[in-house]
DRENGU-521086 format. One record per residue: residue number from 0; residue in one letter; chain; x, y, z of N, C-alpha, C in turn. Coordinates in steps of 0.2 Angstrom, whole numbers, plus 2048, in hexadecimal, padded with zeros to 3 digits. Layout:
# residues N
   n res chain n_c1 n_c2 n_c3 ca_c1 ca_c2 ca_c3 c_c1 c_c2 c_c3
 NUM   A     A    X    Y    Z     X     Y     Z    X    Y    Z
...
END
This chain:
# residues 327
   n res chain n_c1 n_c2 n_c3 ca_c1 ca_c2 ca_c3 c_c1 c_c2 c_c3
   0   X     A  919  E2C  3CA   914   E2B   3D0  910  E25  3CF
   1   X     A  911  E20  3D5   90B   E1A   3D5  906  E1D  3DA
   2   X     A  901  E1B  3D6   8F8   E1D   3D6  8F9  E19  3DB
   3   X     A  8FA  E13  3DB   8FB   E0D   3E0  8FF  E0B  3E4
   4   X     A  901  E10  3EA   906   E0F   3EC  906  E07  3F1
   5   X     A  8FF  E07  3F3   8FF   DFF   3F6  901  DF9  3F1
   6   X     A  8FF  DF9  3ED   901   DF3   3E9  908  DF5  3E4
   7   X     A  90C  DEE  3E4   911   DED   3E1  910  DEA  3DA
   8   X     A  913  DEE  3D7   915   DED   3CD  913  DE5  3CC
   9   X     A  910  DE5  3C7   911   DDC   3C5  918  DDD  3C1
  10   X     A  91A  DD7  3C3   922   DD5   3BF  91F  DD1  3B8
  11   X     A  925  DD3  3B3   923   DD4   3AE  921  DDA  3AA
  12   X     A  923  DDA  3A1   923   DE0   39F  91E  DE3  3A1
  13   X     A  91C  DE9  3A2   914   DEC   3A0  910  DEE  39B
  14   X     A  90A  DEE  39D   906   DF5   398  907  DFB  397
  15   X     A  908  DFE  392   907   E06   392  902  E07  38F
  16   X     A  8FF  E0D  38E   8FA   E10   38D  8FB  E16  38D
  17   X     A  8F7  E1B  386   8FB   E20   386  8F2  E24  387
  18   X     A  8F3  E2A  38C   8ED   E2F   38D  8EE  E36  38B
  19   X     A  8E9  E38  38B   8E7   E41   389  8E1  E43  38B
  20   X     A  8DC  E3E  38B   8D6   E42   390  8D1  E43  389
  21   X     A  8D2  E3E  385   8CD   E3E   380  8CA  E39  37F
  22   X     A  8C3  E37  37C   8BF   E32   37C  8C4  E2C  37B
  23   X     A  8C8  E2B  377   8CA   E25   375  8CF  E23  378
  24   X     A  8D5  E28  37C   8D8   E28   381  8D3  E25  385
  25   X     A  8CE  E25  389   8CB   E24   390  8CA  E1D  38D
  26   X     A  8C6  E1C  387   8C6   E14   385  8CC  E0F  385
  27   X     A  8D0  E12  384   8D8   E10   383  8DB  E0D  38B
  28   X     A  8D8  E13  38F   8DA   E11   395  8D8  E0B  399
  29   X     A  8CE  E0B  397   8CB   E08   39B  8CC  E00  398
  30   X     A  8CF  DFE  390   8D2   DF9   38F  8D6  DF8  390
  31   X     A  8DC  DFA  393   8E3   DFA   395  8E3  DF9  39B
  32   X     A  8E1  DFA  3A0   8DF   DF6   3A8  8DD  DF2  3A6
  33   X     A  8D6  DEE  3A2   8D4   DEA   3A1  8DB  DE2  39D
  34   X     A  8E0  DE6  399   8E4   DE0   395  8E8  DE1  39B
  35   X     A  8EB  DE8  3A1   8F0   DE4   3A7  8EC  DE2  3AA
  36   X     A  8E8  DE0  3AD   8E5   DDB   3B1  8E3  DD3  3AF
  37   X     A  8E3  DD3  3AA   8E3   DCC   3A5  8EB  DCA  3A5
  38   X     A  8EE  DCD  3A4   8F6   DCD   3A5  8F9  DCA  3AB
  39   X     A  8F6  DCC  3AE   8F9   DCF   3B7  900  DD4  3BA
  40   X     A  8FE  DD9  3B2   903   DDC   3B1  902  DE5  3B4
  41   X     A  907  DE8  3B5   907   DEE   3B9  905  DF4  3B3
  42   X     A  902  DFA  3B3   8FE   DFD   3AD  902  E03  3AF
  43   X     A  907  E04  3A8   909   E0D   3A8  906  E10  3A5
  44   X     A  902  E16  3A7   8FF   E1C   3A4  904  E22  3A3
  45   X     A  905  E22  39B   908   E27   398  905  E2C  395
  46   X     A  907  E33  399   904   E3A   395  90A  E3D  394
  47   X     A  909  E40  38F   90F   E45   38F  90C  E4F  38A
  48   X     A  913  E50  38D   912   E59   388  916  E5A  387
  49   X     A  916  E62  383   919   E64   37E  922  E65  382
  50   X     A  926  E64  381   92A   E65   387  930  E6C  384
  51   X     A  92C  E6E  37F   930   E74   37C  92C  E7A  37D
  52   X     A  92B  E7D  381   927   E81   387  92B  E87  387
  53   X     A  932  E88  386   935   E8D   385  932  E96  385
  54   X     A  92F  E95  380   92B   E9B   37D  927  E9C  382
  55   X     A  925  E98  388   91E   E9B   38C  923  E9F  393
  56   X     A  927  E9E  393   92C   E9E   399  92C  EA6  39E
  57   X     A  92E  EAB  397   92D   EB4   39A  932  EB3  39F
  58   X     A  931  EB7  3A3   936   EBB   3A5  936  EB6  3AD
  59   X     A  933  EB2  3AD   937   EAD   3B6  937  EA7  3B0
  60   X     A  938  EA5  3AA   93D   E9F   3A7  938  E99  3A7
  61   X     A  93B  E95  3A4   935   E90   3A1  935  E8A  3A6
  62   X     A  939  E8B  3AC   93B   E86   3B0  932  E83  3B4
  63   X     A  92F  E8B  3B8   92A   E89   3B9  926  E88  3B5
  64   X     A  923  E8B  3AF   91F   E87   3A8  91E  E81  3A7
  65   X     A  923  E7E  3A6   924   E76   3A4  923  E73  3AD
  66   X     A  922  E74  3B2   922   E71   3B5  91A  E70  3B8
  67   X     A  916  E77  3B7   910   E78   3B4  90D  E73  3AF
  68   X     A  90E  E73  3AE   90E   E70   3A5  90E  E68  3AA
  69   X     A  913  E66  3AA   914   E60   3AC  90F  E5D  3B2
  70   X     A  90F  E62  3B7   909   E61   3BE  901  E61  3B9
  71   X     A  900  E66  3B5   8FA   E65   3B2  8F7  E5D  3AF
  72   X     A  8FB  E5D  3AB   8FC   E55   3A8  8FC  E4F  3AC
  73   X     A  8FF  E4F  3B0   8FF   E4A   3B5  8F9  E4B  3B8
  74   X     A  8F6  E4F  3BA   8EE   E4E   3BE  8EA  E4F  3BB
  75   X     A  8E9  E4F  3B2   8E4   E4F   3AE  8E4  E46  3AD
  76   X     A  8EC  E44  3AB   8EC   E3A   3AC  8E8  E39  3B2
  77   X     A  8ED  E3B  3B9   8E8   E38   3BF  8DF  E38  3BE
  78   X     A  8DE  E3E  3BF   8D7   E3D   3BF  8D3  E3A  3B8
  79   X     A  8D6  E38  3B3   8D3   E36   3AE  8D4  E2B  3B1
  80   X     A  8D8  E2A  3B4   8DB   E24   3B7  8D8  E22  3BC
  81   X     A  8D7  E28  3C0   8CF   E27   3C6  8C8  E25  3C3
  82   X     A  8C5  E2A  3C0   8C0   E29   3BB  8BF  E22  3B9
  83   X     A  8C4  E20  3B5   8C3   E1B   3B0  8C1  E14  3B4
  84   X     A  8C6  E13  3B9   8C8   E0D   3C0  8C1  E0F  3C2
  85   X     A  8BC  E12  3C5   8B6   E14   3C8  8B2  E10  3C5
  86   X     A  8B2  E12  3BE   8AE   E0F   3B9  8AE  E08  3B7
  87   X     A  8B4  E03  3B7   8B6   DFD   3B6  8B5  DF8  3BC
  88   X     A  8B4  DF3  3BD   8B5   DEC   3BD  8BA  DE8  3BD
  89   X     A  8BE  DE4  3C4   8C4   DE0   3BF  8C8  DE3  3BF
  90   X     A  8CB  DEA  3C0   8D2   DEC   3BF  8D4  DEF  3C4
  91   X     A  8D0  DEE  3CB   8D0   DF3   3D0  8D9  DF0  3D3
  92   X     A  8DA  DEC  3D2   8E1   DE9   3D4  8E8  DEA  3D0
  93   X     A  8E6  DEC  3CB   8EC   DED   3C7  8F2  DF3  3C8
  94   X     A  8F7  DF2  3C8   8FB   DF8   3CB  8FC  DFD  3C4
  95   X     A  8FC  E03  3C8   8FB   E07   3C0  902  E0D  3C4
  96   X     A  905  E11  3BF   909   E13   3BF  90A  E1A  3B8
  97   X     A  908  E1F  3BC   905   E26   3B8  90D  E28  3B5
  98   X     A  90F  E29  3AF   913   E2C   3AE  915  E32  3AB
  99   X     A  918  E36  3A9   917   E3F   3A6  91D  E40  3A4
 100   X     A  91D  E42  39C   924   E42   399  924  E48  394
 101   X     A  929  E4C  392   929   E53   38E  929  E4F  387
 102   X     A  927  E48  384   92A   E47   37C  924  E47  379
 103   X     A  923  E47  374   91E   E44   36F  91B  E3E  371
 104   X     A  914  E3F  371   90F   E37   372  913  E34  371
 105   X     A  914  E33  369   916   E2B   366  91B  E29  368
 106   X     A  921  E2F  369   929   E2E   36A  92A  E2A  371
 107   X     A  925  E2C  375   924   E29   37B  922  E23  37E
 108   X     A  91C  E23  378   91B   E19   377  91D  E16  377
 109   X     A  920  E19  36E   926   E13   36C  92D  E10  372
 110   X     A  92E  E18  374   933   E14   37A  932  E11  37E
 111   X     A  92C  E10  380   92B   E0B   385  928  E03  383
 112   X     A  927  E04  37D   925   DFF   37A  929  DF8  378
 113   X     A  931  DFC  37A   937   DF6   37B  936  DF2  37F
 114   X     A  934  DF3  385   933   DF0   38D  92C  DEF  38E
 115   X     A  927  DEF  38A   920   DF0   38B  91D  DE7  388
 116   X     A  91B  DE6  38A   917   DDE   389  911  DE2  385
 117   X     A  90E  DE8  384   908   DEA   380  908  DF1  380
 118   X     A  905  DF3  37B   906   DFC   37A  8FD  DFE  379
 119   X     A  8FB  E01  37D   8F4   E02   37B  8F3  E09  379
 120   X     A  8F0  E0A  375   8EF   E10   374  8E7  E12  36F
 121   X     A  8E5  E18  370   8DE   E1B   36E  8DD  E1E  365
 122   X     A  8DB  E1B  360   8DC   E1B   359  8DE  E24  359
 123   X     A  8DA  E2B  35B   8DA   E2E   35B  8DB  E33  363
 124   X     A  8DD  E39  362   8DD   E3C   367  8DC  E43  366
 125   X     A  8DF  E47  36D   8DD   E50   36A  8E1  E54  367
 126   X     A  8E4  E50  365   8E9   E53   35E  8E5  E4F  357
 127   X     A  8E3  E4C  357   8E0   E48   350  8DC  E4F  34A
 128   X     A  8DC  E4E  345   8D5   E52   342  8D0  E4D  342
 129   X     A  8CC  E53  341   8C3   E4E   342  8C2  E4A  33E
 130   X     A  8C5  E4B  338   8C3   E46   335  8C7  E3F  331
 131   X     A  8CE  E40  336   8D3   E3B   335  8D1  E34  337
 132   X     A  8CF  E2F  336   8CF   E29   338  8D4  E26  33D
 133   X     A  8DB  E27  33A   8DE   E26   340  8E6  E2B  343
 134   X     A  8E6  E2B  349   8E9   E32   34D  8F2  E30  34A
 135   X     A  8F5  E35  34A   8FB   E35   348  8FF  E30  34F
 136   X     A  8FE  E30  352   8FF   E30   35A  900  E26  35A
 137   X     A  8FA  E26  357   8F7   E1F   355  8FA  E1A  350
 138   X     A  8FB  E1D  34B   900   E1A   344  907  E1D  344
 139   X     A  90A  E1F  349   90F   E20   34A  912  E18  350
 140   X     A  90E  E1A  356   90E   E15   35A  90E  E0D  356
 141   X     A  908  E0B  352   907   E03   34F  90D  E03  34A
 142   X     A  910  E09  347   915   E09   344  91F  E06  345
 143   X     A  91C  E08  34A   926   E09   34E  925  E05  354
 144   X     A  920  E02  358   922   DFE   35F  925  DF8  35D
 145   X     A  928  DF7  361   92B   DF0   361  924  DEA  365
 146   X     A  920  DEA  367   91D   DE7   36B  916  DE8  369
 147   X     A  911  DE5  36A   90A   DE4   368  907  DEC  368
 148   X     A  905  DEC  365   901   DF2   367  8F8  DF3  365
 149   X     A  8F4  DF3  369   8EC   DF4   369  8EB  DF9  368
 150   X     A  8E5  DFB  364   8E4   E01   362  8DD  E01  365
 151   X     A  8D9  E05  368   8D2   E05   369  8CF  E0C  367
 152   X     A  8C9  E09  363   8C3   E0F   363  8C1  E0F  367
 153   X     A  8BC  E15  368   8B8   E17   36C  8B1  E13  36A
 154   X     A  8AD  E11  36C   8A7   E0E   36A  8A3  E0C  370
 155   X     A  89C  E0B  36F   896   E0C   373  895  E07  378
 156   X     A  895  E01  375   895   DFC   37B  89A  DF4  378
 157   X     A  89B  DF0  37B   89E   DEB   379  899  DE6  377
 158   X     A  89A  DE2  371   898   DDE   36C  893  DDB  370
 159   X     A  88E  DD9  36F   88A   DD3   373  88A  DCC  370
 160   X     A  889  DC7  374   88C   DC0   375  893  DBD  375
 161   X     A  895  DB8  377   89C   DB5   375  8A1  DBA  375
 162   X     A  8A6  DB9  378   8AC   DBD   375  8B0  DBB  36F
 163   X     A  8AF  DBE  36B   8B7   DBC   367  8BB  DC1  365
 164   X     A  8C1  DBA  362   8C7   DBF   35F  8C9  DBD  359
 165   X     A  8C7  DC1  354   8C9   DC0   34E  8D0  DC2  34B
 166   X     A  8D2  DBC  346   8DB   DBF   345  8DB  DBC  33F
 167   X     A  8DD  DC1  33B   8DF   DBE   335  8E5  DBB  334
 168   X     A  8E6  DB7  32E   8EB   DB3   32B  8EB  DB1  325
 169   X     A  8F3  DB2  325   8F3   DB0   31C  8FD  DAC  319
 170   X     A  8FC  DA8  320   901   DA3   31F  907  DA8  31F
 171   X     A  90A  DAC  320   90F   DB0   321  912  DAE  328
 172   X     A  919  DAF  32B   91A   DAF   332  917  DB4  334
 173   X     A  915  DBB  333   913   DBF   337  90D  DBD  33A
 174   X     A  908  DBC  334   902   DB7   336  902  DB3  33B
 175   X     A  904  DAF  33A   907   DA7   341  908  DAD  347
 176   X     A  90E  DB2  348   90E   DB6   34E  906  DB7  34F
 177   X     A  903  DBB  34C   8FB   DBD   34E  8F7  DB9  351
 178   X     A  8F7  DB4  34D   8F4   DAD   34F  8F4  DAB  356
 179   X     A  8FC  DAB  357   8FD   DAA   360  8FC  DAF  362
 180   X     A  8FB  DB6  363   8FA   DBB   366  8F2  DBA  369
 181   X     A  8EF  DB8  360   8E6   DB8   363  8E6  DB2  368
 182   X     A  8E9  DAC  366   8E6   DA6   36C  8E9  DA7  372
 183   X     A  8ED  DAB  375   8F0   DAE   37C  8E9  DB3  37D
 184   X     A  8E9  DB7  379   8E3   DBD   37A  8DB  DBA  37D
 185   X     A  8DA  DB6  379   8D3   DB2   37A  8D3  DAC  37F
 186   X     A  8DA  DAB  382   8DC   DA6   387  8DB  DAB  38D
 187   X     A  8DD  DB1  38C   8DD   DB5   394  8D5  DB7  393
 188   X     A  8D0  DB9  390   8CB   DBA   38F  8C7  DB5  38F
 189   X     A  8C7  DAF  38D   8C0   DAC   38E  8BD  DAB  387
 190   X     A  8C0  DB1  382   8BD   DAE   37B  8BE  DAB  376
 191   X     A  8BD  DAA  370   8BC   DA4   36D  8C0  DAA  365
 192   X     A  8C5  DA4  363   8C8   DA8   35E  8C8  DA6  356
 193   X     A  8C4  DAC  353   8C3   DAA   34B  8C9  DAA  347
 194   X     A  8CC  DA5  344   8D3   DA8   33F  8CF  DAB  33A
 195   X     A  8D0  DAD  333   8CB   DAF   32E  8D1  DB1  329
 196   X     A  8D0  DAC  322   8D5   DAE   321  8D3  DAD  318
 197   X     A  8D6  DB2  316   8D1   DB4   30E  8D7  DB5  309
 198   X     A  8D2  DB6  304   8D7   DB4   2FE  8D3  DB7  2F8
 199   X     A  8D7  DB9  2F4   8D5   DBC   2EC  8D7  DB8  2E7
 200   X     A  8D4  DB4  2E4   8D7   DB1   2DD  8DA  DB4  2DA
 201   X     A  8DB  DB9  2D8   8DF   DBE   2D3  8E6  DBF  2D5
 202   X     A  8E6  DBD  2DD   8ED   DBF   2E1  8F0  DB8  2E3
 203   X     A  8EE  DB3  2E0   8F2   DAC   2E3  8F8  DAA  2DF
 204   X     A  8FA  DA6  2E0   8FF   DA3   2DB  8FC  D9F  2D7
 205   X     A  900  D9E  2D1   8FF   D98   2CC  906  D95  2CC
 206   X     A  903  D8F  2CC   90A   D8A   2CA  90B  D8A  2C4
 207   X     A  910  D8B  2C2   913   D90   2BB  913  D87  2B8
 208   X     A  915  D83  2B8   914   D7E   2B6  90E  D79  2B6
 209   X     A  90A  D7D  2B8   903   D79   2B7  900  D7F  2B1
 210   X     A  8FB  D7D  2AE   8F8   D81   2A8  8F1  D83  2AC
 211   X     A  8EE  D80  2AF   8E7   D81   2B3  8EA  D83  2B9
 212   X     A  8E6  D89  2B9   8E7   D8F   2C1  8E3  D8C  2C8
 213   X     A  8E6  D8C  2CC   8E1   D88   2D2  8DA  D8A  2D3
 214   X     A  8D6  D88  2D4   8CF   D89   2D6  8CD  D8B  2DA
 215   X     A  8C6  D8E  2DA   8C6   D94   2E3  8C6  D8E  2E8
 216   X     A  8C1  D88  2E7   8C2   D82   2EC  8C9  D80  2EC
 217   X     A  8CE  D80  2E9   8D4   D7E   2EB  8D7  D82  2EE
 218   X     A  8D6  D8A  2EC   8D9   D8D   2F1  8D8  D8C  2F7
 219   X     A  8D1  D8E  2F7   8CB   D8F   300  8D0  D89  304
 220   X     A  8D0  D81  300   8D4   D7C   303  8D9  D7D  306
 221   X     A  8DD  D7E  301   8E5   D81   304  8E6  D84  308
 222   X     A  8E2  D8C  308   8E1   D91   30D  8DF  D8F  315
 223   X     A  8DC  D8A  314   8D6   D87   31A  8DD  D82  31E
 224   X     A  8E0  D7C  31A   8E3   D79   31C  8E9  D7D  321
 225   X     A  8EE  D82  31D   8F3   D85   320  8F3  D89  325
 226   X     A  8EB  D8B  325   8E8   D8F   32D  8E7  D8B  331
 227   X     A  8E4  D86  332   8E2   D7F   335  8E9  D7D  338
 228   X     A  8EF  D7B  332   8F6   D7A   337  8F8  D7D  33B
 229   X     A  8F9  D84  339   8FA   D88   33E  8F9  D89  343
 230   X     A  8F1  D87  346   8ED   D86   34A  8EE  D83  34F
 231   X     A  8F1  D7D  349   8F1   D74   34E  8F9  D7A  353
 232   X     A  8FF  D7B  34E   902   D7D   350  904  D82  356
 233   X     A  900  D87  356   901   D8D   35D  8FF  D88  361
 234   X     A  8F8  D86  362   8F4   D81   366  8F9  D7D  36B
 235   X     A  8FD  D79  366   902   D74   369  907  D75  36D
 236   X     A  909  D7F  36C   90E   D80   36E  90E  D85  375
 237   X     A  907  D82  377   904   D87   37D  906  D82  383
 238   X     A  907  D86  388   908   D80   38F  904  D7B  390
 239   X     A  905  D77  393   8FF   D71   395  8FB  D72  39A
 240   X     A  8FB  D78  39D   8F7   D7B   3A3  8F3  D82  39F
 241   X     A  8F6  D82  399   8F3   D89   397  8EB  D8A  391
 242   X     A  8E6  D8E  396   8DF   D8C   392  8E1  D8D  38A
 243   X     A  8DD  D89  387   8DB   D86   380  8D4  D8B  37D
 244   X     A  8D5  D8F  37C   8CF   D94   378  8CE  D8F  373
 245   X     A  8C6  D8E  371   8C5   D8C   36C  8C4  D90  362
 246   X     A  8C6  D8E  35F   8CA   D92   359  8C8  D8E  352
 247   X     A  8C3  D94  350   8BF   D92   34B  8C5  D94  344
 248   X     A  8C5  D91  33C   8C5   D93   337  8C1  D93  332
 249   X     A  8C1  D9B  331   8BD   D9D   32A  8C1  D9E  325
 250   X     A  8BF  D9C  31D   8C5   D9E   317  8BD  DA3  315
 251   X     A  8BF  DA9  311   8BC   DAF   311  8C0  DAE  308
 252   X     A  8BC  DB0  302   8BD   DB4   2FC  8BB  DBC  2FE
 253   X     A  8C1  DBF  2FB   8C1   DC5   2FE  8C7  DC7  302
 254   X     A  8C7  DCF  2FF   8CE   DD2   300  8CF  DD2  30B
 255   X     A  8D5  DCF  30A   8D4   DD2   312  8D3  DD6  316
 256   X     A  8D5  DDC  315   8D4   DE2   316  8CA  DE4  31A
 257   X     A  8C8  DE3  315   8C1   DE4   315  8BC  DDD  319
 258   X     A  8BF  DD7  318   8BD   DD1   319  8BE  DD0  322
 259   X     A  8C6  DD4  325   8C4   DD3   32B  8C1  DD8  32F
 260   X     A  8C1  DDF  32D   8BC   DE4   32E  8B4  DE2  330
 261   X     A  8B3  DDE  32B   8AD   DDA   32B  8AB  DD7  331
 262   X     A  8AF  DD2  332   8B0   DCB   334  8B0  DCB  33B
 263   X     A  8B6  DD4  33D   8B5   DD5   343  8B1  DDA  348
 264   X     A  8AA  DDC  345   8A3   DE1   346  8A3  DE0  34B
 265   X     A  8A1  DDB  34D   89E   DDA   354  8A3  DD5  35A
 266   X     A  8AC  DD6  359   8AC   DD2   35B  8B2  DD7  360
 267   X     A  8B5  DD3  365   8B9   DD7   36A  8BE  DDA  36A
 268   X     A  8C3  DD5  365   8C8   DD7   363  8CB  DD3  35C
 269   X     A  8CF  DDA  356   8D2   DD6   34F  8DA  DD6  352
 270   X     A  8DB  DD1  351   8E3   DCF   352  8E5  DD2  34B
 271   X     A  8EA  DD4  348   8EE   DD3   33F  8F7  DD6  343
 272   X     A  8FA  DCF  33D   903   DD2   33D  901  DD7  33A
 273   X     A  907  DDC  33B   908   DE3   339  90A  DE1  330
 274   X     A  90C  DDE  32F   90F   DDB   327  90C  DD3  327
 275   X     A  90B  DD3  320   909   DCC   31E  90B  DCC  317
 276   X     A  909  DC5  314   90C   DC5   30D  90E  DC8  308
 277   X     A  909  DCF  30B   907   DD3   305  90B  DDB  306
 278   X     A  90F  DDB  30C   911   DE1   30D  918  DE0  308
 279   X     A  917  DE7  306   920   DE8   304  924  DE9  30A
 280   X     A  92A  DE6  307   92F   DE3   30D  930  DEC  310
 281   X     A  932  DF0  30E   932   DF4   310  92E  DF9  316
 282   X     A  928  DF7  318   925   DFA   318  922  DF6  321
 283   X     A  923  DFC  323   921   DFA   32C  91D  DF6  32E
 284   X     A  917  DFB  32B   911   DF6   32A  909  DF5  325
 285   X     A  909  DF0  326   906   DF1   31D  8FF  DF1  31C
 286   X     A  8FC  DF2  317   8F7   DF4   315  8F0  DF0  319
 287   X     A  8F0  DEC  31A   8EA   DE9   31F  8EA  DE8  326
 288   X     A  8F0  DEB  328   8EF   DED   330  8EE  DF1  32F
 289   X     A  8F1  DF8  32D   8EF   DFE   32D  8E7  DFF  32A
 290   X     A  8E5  DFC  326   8DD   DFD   323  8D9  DF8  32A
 291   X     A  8DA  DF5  32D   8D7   DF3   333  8D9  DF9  33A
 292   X     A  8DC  DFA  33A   8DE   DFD   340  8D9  E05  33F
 293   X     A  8D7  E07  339   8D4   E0E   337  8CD  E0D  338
 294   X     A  8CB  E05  336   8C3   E05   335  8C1  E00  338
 295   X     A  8C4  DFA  33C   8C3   DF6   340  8BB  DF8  346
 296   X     A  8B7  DF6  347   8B1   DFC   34D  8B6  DF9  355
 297   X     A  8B9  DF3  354   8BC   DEE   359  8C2  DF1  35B
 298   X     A  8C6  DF0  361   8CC   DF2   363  8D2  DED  35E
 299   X     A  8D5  DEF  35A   8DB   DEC   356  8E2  DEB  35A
 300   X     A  8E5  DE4  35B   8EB   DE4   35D  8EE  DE0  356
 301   X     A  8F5  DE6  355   8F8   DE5   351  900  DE2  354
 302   X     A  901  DDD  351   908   DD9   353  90C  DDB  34F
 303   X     A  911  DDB  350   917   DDE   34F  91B  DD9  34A
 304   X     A  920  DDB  343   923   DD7   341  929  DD7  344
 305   X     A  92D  DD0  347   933   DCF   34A  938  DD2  342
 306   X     A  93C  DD8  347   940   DDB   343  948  DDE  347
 307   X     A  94D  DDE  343   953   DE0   346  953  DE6  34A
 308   X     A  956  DE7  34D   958   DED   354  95B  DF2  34E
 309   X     A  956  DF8  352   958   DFE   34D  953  E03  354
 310   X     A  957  E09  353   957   E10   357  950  E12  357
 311   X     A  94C  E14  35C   944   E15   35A  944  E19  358
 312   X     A  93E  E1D  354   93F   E21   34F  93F  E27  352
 313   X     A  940  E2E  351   93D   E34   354  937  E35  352
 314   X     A  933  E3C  354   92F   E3C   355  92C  E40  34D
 315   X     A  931  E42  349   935   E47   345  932  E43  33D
 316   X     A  935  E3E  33F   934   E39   339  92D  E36  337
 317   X     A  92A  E36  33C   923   E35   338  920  E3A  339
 318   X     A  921  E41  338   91B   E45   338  917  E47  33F
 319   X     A  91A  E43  346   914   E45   34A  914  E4A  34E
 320   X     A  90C  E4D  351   90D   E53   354  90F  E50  35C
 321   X     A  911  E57  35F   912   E58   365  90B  E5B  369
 322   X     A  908  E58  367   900   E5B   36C  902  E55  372
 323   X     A  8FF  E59  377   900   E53   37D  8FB  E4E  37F
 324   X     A  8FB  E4A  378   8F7   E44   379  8F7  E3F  375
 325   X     A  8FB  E3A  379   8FB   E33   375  8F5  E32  372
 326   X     A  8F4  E31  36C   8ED   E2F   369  8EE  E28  365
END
C-alpha cells in the first residue's frame, strides 16, 4: 500500500526501515524519513509477523487468522507512520511505501537490503530482553546486509552545536569505504567530519630488521599521514559540483573500540566498516563495529565489507526470533 498515493517513488534504490511499534523502532523511523529525504529517495516501511499461525486457525482454518494478523500489522505501521510524519520537519515529501510480510524481521531486511541504498533499523525492539544491549533483529540485520545499514537508539534530544560525523580508520580498505560513506553523509547534512583514528603500541608492527621498535610519535605520524592520504583521496574523487564537508584528523592512543565510543558522545553520527585490520577473516563483522554499534549514545552506520554473492542467510541460522518486530 502507498501512504502516498499522490506522490511518485524516487528513482533509485530505497530506504528500508524496519517497525514494531517500539521506542527505538519509532526512532528508527523518524531517522529514516529524515536519511530518504537527504537522499531524495522513496522510504519502505517494513513490518512483519509470525506467518506460522497455523495453530490459531480452529475450526474456520487459519486463512482468516493470518489475514487478521496481517490487517492488524499494517495499521499498527500506518498509524505509527502517521504519528511520526506529524511530528517531523522536512520529510513531509518523501514517498513512503508500508509494507507487511509473514518472515522474520531480519530475514526480511536482509532481503531487501540487496536493492536498498540503506537499511535502518532500531538497536532493540519488542522482542529484545531488558537487559540486552542489542536486539537480535539488529545483529542479525548489521550482520548479513549487503548494503549500509544504520542502527539508531533511542535518546532524549540531539547533540547541541555543529553537526558531526565521526568515522574511524585504520588504513584497511574497509576503512577507506567508511571514509567515503561519512563524507557523502556530512555532505547531505551540512556537517563537518572527524576521522579518528587510534592505535595501541603493543599492536603495531616492528620492522623485524630494525632492532629499535618505532616510537609512539612515529607512529602517531605514520597513522596521521595515511589518514590525511586517504582524505586527500575520497575528497578528490568527489564530483566537481559536489559539496566538500570539511574533515578534521585526530590520531588517538587507545583501543578503538572505546576511543570511538568516546569520541562520538555528542556527535550525529559514527560511521565504522563492518571489518578492519583486526577482524578474523572469517568473521562477518568484527569486534569494533559490533562494540560500537551496542554502546555508541549516537545512531551507527555500519558499511558493509565488499564480499562475493552468496544466498542470504535464513533466519534459522543466527538464532533469530519470530516476534513481529524488526528491532
Amino acid at each position: 500500500m502507498d501512504t502516498s498515493p499522490q506522490q511518485q517513488a524516487g528513482d533509485g534504490p530505497p530506504v528500508v526501515v524496519g517497525v514494531d511499534g517500539s521506542p527505538a523502532a519509532r526512532a528508527a523511523l523518524a531517522v529514516a524519513l529524515g536519511a530518504a529525504a537527504d537522499r531524495a529517495a522513496r522510504l519502505v516501511v517494513l513490518s512483519s509477523y509470525a506467518g506460522d499461525l497455523y495453530w490459531l486457525g480452529g475450526a474456520g482454518g487459519v486463512a482468516p487468522v493470518v489475514e487478521d494478523v496481517a490487517a492488524a500489522t499494517r495499521r499498527l505501521a500506518e498509524d505509527l507512520l502517521a504519528a511520526v510524519r506529524a511530528e517531523g520537519a522536512g520529510a513531509a515529501g518523501v514517498p513512503v511505501t508500508v509494507e507487511v510480510v509473514p518472515d522474520p524481521p531480519a530475514v526480511g531486511l536482509v532481503a531487501r537490503s540487496e536493492e536498498a541504498q540503506l537499511v535502518v533499523v532500531g538497536s532493540r525492539g519488542r522482542g529484545a530482553v531488558r537487559s540486552a544491549l542489542l536486539g537480535s533483529v539488529a545483529l542479525h540485520t548489521v550482520t548479513h546486509a549487503r548494503c549500509p545499514v544504520l542502527v539508531v537508539h533511542p535518546r532524549a534530544a540531539a547533540p547541541a552545536g555543529p553537526p558531526r560525523v565521526v568515522v574511524g580508520f585504520d588504513g584497511s580498505p574497509a576503512s577507506r569505504a567508511a571514509l567515503s560513506a561519512a563524507v557523502e553523509e556530512a555532505a547531505r547534512t551540512g556537517a563537518q567530519v572527524d576521522v579518528v583514528a587510534s592505535f595501541v603500541l603493543a599492536d603495531t608492527w616492528v620492522d623485524l630488521s630494525s632492532v629499535v621498535p618505532p616510537s609512539r610519535d612515529e607512529v602517531r605520524d605514520d597513522l596521521r599521514a595515511k589518514a590525511e592520504e586517504a582524505v586527500d583521496a575520497v575528497l578528490a574523487d568527489r564530483p566537481p559540483d559536489a559539496a566538500v564537508p570539511r574533515v578534521d584528523v585526530e590520531v588517538v592512543e587507545g583501543g578503538a573500540s572505546d576511543v570511538l565510543v568516546a569520541r562520538a558522545r555528542d556527535a550525529a553520527l559514527l560511521v565504522v566498516a563492518s571489518r578492519g585490520h583486526g577482524a578474523v577473516r572469517g568473521l562477518l563483522v568484527g569486534s569494533v563495529a559490533l562494540h560500537c554499534v551496542m554502546h555508541a549514545a549516537c545512531p551507527v552506520l555500519v558499511v558493509p565489507v565488499a564480499r562475493r554473492a552468496e544466498p542470504a542467510p535464513a533466519a534459522a541460522s543466527a538464532g533469530v526470533d519470530t516476534a513481529p518486530a524488526p528491532a
